[in-house]
N, CA, C and O of each residue as an XYZ file, in Angstrom:
212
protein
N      -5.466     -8.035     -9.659
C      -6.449     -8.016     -8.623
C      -7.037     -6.604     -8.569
O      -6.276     -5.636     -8.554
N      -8.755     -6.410     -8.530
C      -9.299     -5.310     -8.262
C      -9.400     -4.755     -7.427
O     -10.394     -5.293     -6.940
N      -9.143     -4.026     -6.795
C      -9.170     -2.909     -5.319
C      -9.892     -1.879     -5.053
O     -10.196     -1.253     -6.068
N     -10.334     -1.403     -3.971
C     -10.809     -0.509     -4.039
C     -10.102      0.802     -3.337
O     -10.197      0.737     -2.111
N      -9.629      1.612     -3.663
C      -8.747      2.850     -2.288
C      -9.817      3.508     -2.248
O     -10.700      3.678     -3.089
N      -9.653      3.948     -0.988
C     -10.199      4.874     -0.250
C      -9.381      6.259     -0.283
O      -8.183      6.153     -0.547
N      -9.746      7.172     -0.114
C      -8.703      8.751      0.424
C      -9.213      9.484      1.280
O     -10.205     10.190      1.100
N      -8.539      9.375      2.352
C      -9.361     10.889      3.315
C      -8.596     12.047      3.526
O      -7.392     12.131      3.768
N      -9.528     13.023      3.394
C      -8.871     14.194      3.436
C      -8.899     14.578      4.648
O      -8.440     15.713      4.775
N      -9.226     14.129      5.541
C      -9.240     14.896      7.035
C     -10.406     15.358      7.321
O     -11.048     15.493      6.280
N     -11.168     15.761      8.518
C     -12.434     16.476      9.060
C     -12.740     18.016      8.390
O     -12.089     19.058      8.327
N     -14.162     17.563      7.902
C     -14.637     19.208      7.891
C     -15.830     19.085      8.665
O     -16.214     18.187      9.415
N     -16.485     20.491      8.229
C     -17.749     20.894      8.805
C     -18.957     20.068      8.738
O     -19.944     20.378      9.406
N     -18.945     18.587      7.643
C     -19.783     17.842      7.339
C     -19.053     16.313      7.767
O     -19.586     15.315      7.281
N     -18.006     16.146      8.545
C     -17.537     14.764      8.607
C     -16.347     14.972      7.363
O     -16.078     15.884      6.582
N     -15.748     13.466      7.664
C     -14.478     13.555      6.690
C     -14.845     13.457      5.460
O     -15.871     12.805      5.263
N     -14.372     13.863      4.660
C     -14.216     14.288      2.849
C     -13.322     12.863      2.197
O     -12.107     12.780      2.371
N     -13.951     11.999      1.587
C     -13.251     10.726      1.767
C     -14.172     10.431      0.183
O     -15.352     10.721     -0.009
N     -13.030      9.651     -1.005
C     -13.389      9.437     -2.063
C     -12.986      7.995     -2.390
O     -11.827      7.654     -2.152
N     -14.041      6.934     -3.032
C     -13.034      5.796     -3.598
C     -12.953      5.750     -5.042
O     -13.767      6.218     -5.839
N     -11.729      5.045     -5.321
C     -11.835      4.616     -7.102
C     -11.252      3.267     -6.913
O     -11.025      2.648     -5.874
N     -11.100      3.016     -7.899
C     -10.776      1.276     -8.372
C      -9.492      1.718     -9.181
O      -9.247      2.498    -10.102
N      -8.656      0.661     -8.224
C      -7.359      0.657     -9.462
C      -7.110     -1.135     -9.442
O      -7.974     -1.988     -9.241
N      -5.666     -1.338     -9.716
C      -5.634     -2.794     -9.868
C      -4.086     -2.843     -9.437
O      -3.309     -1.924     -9.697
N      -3.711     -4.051     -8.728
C      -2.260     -4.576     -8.618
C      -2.277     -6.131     -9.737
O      -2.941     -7.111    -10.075
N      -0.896     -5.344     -9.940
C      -0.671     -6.717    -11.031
C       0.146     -7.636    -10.389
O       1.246     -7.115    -10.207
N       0.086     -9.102     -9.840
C       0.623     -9.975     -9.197
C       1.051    -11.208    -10.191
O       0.661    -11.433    -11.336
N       1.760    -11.761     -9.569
C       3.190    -12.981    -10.312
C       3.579    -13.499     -9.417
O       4.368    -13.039     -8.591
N       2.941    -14.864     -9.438
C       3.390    -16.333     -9.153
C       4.988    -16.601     -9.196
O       5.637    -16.909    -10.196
N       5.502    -16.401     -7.789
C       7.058    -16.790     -8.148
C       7.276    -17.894     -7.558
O       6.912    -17.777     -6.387
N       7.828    -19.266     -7.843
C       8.479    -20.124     -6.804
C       7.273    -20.669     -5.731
O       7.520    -21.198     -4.647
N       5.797    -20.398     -6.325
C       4.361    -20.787     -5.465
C       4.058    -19.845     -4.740
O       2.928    -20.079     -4.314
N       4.629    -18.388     -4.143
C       4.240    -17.497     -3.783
C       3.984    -16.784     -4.583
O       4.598    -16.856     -5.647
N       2.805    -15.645     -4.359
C       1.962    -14.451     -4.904
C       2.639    -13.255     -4.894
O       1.888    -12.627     -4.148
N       3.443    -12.550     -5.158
C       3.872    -11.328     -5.300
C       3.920    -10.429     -6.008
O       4.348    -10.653     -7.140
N       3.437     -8.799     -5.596
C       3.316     -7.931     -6.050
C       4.001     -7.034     -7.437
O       4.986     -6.367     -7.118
N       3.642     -6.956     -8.751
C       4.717     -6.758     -9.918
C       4.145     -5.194     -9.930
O       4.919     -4.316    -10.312
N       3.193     -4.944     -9.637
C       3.084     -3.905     -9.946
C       1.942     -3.050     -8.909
O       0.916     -3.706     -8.726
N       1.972     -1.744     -8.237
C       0.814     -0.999     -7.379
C       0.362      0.081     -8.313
O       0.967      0.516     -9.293
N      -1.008      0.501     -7.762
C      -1.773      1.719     -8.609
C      -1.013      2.641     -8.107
O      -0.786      2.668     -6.897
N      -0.529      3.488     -8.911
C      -0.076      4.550     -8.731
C       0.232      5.371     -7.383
O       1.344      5.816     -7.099
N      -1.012      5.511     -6.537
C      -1.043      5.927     -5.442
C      -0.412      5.454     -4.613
O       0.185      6.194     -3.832
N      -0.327      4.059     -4.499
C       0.732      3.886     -3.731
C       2.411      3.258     -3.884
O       3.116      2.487     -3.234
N       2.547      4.019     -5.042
C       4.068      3.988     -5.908
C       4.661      4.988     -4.939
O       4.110      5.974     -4.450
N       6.309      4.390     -4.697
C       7.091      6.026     -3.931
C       7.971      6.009     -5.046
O       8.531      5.043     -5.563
N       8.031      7.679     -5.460
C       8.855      8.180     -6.502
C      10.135      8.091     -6.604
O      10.807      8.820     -5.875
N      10.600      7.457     -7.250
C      12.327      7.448     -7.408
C      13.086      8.898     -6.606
O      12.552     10.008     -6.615
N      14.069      8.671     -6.116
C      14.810     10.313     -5.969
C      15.254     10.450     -7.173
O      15.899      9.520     -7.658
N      14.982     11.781     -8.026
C      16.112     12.125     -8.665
C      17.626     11.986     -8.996
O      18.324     12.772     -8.355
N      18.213     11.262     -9.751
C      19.908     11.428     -9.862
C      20.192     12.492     -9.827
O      19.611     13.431    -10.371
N      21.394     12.516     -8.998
C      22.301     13.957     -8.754
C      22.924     14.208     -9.906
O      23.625     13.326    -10.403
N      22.771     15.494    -10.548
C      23.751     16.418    -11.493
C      24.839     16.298    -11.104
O      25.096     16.662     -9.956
N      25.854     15.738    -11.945
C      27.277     16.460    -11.573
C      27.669     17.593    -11.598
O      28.822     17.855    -11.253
């Protein structure tokens, strides 16, 4: 599916500073529901790091 995000950067001197691009979610039919296999990047949360022993 095609999307569009938005980003705002917060208020300046001209109104908010706000950009879109197009990314895509990749979705999969499970069991007759629609669910999400994959988000654009942006809204991925990063693994924590594994702890060093």
């Amino acid at each position: 599916m095609h999307v569009i995000l938005t980003t705002s950067n917060g208020s300046g001197p001209f109104g908010n500073a706000e950009f879109e691009t197009e990314a895509v979610f990749g979705l999969e039919r499970v069991n007759g529901k629609w669910l999400v296999a994959t988000a654009p990047w942006q809204l991925t949360i990063c693994p924590v790091p594994a702890a060093k022993p």
